[in-house]
N, C-alpha and C positions, 0 to 999 in steps of 0.2 A: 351733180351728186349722184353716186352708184348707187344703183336699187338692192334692196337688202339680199342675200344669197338665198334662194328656196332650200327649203328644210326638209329632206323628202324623209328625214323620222318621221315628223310632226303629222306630216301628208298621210305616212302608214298607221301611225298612230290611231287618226282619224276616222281613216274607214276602217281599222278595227275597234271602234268604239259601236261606230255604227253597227258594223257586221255582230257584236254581241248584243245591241238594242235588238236589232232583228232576231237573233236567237232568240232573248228572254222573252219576248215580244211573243214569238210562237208558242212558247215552254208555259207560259200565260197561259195561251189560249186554250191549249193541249190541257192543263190542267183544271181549269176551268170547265174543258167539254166532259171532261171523265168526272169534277164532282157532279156535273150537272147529273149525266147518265146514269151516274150510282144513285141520284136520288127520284131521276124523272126516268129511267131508262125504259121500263115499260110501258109508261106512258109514251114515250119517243115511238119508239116499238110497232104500237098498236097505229099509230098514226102516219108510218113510213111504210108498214109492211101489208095492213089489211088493203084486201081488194078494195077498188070504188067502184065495179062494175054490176052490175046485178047478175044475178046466177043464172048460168045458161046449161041445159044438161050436156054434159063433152058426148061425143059419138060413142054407140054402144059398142062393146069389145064384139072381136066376130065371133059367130058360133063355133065351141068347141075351143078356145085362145089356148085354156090350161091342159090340153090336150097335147099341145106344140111346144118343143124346144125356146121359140122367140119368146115366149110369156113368163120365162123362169131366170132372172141372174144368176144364177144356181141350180143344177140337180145333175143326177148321178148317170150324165150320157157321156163322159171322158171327155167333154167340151176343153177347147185351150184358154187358159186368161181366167178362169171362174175365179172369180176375188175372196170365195169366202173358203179357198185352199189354200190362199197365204199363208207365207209364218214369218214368223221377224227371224230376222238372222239369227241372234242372237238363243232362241228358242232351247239350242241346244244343250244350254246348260239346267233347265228341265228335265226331271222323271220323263218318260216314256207312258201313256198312259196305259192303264194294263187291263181294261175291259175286253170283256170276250166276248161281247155281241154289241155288234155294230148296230149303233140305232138310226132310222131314219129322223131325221130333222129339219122342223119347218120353222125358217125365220121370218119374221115381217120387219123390213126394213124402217126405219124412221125419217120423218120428211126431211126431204133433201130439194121440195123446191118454194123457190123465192119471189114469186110471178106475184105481181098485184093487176094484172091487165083479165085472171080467171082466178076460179075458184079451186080447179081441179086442172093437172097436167096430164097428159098422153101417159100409157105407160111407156111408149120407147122412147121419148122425150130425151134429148141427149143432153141437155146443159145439167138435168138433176138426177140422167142415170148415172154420168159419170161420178158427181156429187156419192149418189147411194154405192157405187163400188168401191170408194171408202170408207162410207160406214162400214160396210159388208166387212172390209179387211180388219177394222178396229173391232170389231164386233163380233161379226158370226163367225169368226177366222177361231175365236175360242171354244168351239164345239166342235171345229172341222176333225179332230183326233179320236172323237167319238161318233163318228156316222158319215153317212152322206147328207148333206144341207139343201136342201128345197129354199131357193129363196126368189118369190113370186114377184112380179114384176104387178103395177097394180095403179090406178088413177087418182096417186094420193093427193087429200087434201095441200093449199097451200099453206107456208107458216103462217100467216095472215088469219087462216080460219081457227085458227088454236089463240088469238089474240082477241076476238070479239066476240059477242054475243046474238050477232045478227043472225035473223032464218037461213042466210046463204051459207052461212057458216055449217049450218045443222046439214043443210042439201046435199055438200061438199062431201063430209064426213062419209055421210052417207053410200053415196056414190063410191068413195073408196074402199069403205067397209063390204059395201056389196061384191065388187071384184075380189076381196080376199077370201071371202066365204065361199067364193067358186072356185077360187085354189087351193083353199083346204080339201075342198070336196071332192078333187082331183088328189089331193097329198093319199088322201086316206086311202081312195079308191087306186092307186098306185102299190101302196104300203096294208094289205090286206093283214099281213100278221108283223111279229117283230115289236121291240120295244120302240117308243115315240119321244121328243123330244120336242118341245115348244117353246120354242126364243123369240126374243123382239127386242122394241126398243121405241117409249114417245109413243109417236102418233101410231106405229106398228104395235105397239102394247094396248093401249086403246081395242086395235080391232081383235087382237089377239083374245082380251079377256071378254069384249063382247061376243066371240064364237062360244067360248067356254058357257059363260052367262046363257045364252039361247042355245043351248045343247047340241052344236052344228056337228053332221053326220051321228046323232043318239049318240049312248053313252056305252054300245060294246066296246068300242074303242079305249074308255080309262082305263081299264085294268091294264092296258099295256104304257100308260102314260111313266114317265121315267120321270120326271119334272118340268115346271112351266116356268120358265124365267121373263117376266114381265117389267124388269125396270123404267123410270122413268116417265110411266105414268101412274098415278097415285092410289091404293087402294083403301077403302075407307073397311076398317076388320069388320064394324058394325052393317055397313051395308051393302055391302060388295062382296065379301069375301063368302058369307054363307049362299049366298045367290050363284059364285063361283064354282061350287059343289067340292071343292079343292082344300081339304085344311094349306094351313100356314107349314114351310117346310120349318121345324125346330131341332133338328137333328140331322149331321152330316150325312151318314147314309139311308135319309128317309127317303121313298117313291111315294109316285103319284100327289106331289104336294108342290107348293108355289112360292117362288120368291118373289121379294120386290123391294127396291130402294131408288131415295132421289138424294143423288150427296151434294152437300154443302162442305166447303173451306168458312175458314173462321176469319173475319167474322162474318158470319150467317143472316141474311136478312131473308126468313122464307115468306117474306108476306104475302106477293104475291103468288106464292103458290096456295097459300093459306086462303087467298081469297076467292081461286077460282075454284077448289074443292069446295069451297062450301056454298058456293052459288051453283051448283050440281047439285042434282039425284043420283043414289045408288043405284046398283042396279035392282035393288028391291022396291023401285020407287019411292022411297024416304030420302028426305033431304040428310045429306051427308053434315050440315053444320053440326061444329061440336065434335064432331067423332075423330076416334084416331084413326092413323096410317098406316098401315103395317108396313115397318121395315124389319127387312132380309140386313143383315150385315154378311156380307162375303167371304168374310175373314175369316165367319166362324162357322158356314153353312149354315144359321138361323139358333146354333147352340147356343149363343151368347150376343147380348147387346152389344159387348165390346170386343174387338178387335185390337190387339197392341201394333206397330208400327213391324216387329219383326213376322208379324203375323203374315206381312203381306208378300207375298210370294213372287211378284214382280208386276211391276207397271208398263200401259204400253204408251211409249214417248214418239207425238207423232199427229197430226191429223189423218192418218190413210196411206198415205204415200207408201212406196213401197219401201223405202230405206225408213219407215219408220222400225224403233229398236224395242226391244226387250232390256227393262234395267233388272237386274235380279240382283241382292231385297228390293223387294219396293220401299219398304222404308215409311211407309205412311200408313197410318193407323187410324182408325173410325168408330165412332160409336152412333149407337139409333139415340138419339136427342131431339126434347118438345114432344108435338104432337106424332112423330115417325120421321123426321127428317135422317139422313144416316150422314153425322155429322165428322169430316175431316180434322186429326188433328192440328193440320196446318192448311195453308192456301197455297198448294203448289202451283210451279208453273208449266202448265205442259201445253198449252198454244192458246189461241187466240179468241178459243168461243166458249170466254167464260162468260155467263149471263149476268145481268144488275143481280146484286142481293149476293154474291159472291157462290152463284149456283152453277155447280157442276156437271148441268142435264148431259150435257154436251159428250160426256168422259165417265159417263158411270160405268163403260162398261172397261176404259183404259185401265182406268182405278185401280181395279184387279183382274184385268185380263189374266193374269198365271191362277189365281184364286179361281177364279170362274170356270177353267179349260180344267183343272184339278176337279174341282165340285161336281161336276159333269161326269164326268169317269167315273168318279167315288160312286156316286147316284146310280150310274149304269151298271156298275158289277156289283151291287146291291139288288137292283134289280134281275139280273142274270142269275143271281144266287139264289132269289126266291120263288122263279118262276117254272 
């Protein structure tokens, strides 16, 4: 009796049944880890990112660091490669901006490293400089049309320490805050006259508002302040902001006043932002619970809570990279919603470091990067006109 003839359908059939168990199998799991994240992600967070080492002081910067070229991502020596004089290709279908005095501008970068073996990284640390010469481009590249950019190199805290409440954490901070204070102190002492310009970003808005709050280099220097842009880290109107010495900027061509927004897509879960402002002090030492946030909406220079979608002048698409693009409309609209959150009309997608709670730290300044480079300008020949 002949053996029955092999079926090599059947055979293909087979392992394509397989081969789809194996996808859905994955497609499972993948979905699974993303509800997980959306509901525990910062608990994940805090538990993969915080140091386990105890705090060690890093080695002191040498004397004189913000004296030198190496200490600065940025400033105005004709250096080649400076990140924060990028422009998206695309750029050119922008106004030109048409301020007549150049202002000096000092950015503080946001953390760009990821180390859980310290508290605090080198400033010339290459795995999270290269990191911060993308911010830089997303970021300070939107001022670059208004001045020359100072943007310091500095022994920033690890994301870890912005996840916990331990002492090390507070040490770290520290530590960082302290080198930036020496490079303001260098900024200032470089820039004796001329309009000024204060950007950041996170953990770089943190030391920014704490220079402001402690009166770093006295206070001849406001009258020449143009605007503070501090997104990203959160300011509480009641307890922060009077301490800051800085009203709220509420009118496009206001000086000497301050932004600030943390945006959210919808749907919005700010809670754990909500939870760390309010386990905080002001800086007027009153506990910040309860209080609101002041947000800046971009769209409108501080005129108005809302922003419509055509408001927005173009988005930058992109983590850094140099072929990131300019979309012009940006097409996406925001309003200050809740406590001060600056709430997105939709949840776009523009890469990959969306946070749990569908928070946009990561992109606040993508958002409106053509809003932001306009705002700036406006602000500066406002300034020019009055002074």
């Amino acid at each position: 009796m002949s053996e029955p003839a092999a079926n090599p359908s059947g055979s293909h059939a087979d392992l394509a049944r397989k081969f789809l168990y194996v996808v859905a199998f994955f497609i499972v799991l993948a979905v699974l880890a993303m509800i997980s994240f959306s509901f525990f992600g910062t608990r994940i967070m805090q538990g993969v990112l915080t140091p386990r080492v105890s705090f060690s002081a890093p080695p002191a910067l040498p004397t004189g660091f913000y004296e030198t070229p190496q200490a600065w991502f940025a400033r105005p020596d004709g250096r080649k490669g400076d990140p924060t004089s990028w422009q998206p290709a695309s750029v050119g279908v922008l106004p030109a901006p048409e301020a007549r005095h150049g202002a000096a501008i000092f950015f503080v970068h946001p953390t760009s490293a990821f180390d859980t073996m310290r508290w605090n990284v080198p400033a010339g640390e290459p795995i999270s400089s290269a990191q911060t010469e993308r911010f830089l481009r997303m970021q300070a590249s939107a001022f670059a049309q208004s001045g020359a950019v100072w943007a310091p190199r500095y022994r920033q805290a690890v994301f870890g320490a912005f996840m916990t409440d331990k002492a090390e954490a507070k040490q770290a901070i520290d530590v960082a805050y302290g080198d930036v204070k020496l490079a303001f102190e260098a900024f200032l002492k470089a820039n004796p006259t001329g309009p000024l310009i204060l950007a950041a970003h996170s953990q770089g808005s943190l030391h920014l508002l704490r220079l402001l709050a402690e009166r770093v280099g006295g206070t001849n220097w406001r009258p020449r302040l143009v605007a503070a842009y501090t997104p990203g880290w959160p300011i509480s109107i009641q307890h922060d902001l009077p301490a800051l010495g800085l009203p709220a900027c509420t009118v496009a061509d206001q000086t000497g006043c301050i932004l600030s927004w943390q945006s959210f897509g919808q749907p919005a879960d700010p809670s754990a932002l909500d939870a760390a402002f309010d386990s905080a002090s002001g800086f007027d030492g009153k506990p910040r619970k309860g209080s609101s946030m002041l947000c800046t909406n971009p769209l409108t220079g501080g005129a108005s809570p809302i922003g419509a979608p055509q408001a927005n002048a173009g988005v930058l698409l992109g983590d850094g990279d140099p072929a990131s693009l300019l979309v012009q409309p940006g097409n996406i609209g925001a309003r200050c919603s809740g406590r001060g959150i600056l709430l997105l009309d939709i949840a776009p997608r523009l890469g990959p470091s969306v946070l749990p709670g569908n928070n946009y730290h990561a992109y606040d300044y993508s958002l409106f990067w053509a809003n932001v480079r306009a705002d700036a300008a406006t602000r500066l020949m406002a300034w020019g006109k009055a002074s």
